[in-house]
C-alpha positions in Angstrom: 85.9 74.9 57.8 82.3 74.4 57.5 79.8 74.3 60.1 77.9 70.8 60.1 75.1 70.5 62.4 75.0 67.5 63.9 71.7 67.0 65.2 70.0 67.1 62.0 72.6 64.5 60.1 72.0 60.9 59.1 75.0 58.6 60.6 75.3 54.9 59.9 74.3 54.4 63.2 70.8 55.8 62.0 70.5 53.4 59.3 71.4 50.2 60.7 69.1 50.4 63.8 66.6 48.5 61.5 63.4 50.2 63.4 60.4 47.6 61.6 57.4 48.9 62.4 53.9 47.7 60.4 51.3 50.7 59.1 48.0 49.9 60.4 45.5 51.1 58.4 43.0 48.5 59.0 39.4 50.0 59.0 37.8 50.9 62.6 35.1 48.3 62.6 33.4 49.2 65.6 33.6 53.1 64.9 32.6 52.5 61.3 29.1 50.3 62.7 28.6 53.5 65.2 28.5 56.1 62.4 26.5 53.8 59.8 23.7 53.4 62.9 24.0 57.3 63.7 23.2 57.4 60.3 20.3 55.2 59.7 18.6 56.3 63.1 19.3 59.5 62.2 17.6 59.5 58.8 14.5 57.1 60.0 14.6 60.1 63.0 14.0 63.0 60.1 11.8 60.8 58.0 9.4 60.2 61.1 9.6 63.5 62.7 8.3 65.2 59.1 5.7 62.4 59.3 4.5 62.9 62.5 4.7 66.8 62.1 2.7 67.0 58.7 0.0 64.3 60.8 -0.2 65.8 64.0 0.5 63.1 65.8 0.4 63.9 69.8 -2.0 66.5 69.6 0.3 69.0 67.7 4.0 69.6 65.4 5.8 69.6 68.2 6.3 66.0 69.1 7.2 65.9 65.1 9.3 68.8 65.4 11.2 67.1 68.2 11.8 64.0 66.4 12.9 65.6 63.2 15.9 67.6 65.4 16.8 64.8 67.2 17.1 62.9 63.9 19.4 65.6 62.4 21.8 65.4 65.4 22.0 61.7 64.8 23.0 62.0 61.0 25.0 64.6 61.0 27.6 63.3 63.0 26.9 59.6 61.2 26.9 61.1 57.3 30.3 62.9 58.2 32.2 60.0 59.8 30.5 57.5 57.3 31.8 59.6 54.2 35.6 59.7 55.7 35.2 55.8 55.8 34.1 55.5 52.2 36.4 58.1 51.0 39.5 55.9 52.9 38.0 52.6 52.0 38.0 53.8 48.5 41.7 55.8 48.5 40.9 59.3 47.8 44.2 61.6 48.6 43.6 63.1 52.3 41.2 60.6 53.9 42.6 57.8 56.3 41.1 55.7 58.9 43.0 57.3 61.2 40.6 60.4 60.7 37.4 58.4 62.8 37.9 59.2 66.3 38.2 55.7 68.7 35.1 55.2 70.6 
């Protein structure tokens, strides 16, 4: 006689539980508008921070300098959560909605 291992089996009981359940892969509006202004900020952040370095502005680069980092923490965090949206919005193999972290 053959040994059947039960726990791993498929019974009818299995099949006529009916479990519906709905796949929700509607797009994280709020997380999506988060990343999109961490990366506008972020780039306007760079943009004026090379501005005010290559000017001077305050006296010396370091007001610049300061402006420029702070921009590149923004969009760094915005341009990577902004691409996973695009890439599920637009169906490439491995990207989902789920990916963006709930804020």
């Amino acid at each position: 006689m053959a040994y059947v291992d039960h726990a791993f089996s498929i019974s009818d009981e299995d099949i006529m539980m009916e479990t519906s359940y709905t796949v929700n892969n509607r797009p994280p509006i709020k997380e999506i508008v988060l990343a999109v202004s961490l990366l506008v900020f972020g780039t306007f952040g760079i943009i004026c921070g090379t501005i005010m370095a290559y000017n001077r502005v305050g006296g010396d680069r370091a007001h610049g300098v300061f402006f420029a980092v702070l921009g590149a923490v923004l969009f760094i965090p915005g341009f990577y959560y902004t691409r996973i949206a695009y890439y599920a919005y637009k169906g490439y193999k491995g990207f989902s909605f789920n990916n963006i972290p709930s804020v």
